[in-house]
C-alpha positions, 0 to 999 in steps of 0.5 A: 221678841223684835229680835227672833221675830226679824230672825224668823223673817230672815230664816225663811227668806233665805231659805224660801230663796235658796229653794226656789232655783231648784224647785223650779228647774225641777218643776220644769223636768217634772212637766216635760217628762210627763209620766216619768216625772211620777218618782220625783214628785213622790219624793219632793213629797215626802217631806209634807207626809212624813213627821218633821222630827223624822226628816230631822232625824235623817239630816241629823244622821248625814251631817253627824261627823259619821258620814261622808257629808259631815265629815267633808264639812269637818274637813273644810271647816264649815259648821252647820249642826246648831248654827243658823245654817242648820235652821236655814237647812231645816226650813227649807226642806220642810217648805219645799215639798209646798214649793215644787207642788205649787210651781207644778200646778201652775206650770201644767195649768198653762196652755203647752200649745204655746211652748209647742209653737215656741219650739216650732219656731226655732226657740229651745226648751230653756228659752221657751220655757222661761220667755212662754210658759213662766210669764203664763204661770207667774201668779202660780209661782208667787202663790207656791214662794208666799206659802213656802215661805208660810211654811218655813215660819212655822217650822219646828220639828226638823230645826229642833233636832239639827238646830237646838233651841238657842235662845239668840241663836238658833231661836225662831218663832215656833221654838219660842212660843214652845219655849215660852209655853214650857215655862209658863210665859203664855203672855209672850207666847199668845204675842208671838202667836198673834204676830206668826199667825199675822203674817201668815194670814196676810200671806195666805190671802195673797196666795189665794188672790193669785190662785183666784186670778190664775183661774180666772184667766185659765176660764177666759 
C-alpha cells in the first residue's frame, strides 16, 4: 500500500505542477478581459460539470492512433494510453477546472486600483501583474493548488479508461479502494480510505485557513 500511496502523492504533484503555469496565465486573461473571458471560464469548467468517464472518453479518442494527436505521438515514439503518463494527463484535466476557478477568485478579489497605478507608472501588465497583483493574491492561489491538488487524489473515472487499473503501474489510490472492494478486501480498502481521506482533510483545512485569512485582509 506504501507503494501506490507515494505513487498517488507523485501523480498528483506533477500533475498539480504541470497545471498551474497554464491555470494562472489563463486566470490572468480571463481577468483583464472582463466580459470577454465568460467562454473560457465556461470551458475551463466543464470538466467539474460533466462525467469524468466522459472526459475520459474524449481523451481516449484523441490519443487512439485514429487521430492526428495519437498518431503524431506514434510517430515519435511516445507512449501515453496506459502508462503513468496517462494518469498524470487524467488528473490534471479533471483537477484544473478547481484550479483556474480558485486562481480566478483570488485574483478578482484583489484590489485592481493597484495594477492600475502600477500601469500609470510605467509597469507593464506581466510585470504589474506578477510584482502587484499575485503578492495580493497568494493565499488564494495556495488555497486553488491544495485543492487542485485534493482533487487529483481522488481521480478515477477519466484514469480508468486512458490509463487502466495496473496493479504497480497505473494504480492510484482510488482504482485500489475499487479494486480492493471488487474482491472483497474491504480491510485494505477501509486503510487506503483512511489514508486518502487523511491527507485530503488536512489539505482541505489548510485551504479554508487561506480562504479565512484572504477575507479578513480584503475586510480591513
Amino acid at each position: 500500500m506504501a507503494h501506490i500511496l507515494l505513487f498517488t502523492l507523485a501523480v498528483a504533484a506533477i500533475s498539480t505542477v504541470c497545471i498551474a503555469p497554464v491555470a494562472l496565465a489563463l486566470a490572468a486573461w480571463s481577468w483583464r478581459a472582463g466580459a470577454k473571458g465568460l467562454v473560457l471560464d465556461a470551458l475551463a469548467a466543464l470538466p467539474l460539470v460533466v462525467p469524468p468517464t466522459a472526459v475520459g472518453f474524449v481523451l481516449l479518442e484523441i490519443l487512439s492512433r485514429r487521430s492526428a494527436v495519437g498518431a503524431l505521438l506514434e510517430r515519435i515514439g511516445v507512449e501515453v494510453l496506459f502508462t503513468p503518463k496517462a494518469v498524470v494527463l487524467a488528473c490534471a484535466v479533471m483537477s484544473f477546472p478547481l484550479m483556474f476557478t480558485a486562481f480566478r477568485v483570488a485574483i478578482e478579489t484583489t484590489d485592481r486600483r493597484y495594477f492600475d497605478v502600477a500601469r500609470t507608472l510605467g509597469a507593464s501588465p506581466v510585470r504589474a501583474f506578477a510584482r502587484v497583483t499575485l503578492p495580493l493574491a497568494w493565499r488564494g492561489l495556495l488555497s486553488g493548488v491544495l485543492l487542485a491538488f485534493c482533487r487529483a487524489l481522488g481521480e478515477f473515472g477519466a484514469t480508468i479508461l486512458i490509463a487502466g487499473n495496473i496493479p504497480g503501474r497505473t494504480q492510484t489510490m482510488a482504482l485500489a479502494i475499487y479494486d480492493r472492494v471488487q474482491n472483497g478486501n474491504d480491510h485494505e480498502a477501509a486503510m487506503l480510505v483512511v489514508s486518502v481521506v487523511g491527507i485530503a482533510w488536512v489539505l482541505v483545512s489548510i485551504s479554508s485557513i487561506l480562504i479565512m485569512q484572504q477575507r479578513r485582509r480584503l475586510e480591513t
